[in-house]
N, C-alpha and C positions, 0 to 999 in steps of 0.2 A: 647380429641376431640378439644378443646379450643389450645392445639399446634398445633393442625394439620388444622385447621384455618387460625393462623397468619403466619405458615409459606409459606401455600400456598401464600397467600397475599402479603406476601413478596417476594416470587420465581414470581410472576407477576410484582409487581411494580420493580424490578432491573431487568427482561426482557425487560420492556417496556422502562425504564429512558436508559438504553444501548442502544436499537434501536436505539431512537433520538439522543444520543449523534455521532453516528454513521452518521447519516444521516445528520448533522448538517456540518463534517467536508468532506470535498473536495479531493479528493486523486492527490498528487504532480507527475503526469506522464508527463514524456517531450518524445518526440518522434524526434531523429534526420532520417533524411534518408541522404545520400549520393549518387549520379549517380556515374558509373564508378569507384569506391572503392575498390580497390584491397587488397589484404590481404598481401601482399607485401609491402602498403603504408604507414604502423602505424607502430611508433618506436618503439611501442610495440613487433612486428613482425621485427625488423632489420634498418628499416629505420632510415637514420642517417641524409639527409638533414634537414626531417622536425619533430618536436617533435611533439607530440599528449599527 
C-alpha cells in the first residue's frame, strides 16, 4: 500500500513539473508567405536564374 502511495505521488509530481516545463518554452514557427509563387520559380523545381 505504502508503494502504491509513493508512486502515485510521483506519476503526479513529473506530470505536473512536465506541464510547466512545457508551457514555459515558446515554439520556433516562422511563417513565410509569397504573392504570385510559381512552382516553377524555386531551384529546387529547375530554376537556374535564381537559387533558393
Amino acid at each position: 500500500m505504502r508503494n502504491h502511495i509513493f508512486n502515485s505521488l510521483l506519476t503526479v509530481a513529473t506530470i505536473t513539473y512536465s506541464g510547466n516545463l512545457a508551457a514555459q518554452q515558446k515554439p520556433n514557427v516562422i511563417f513565410i508567405y509569397a504573392d504570385d509563387l510559381g512552382k516553377g520559380l524555386l531551384s529546387a523545381y529547375g530554376q537556374k536564374q535564381y537559387t533558393t
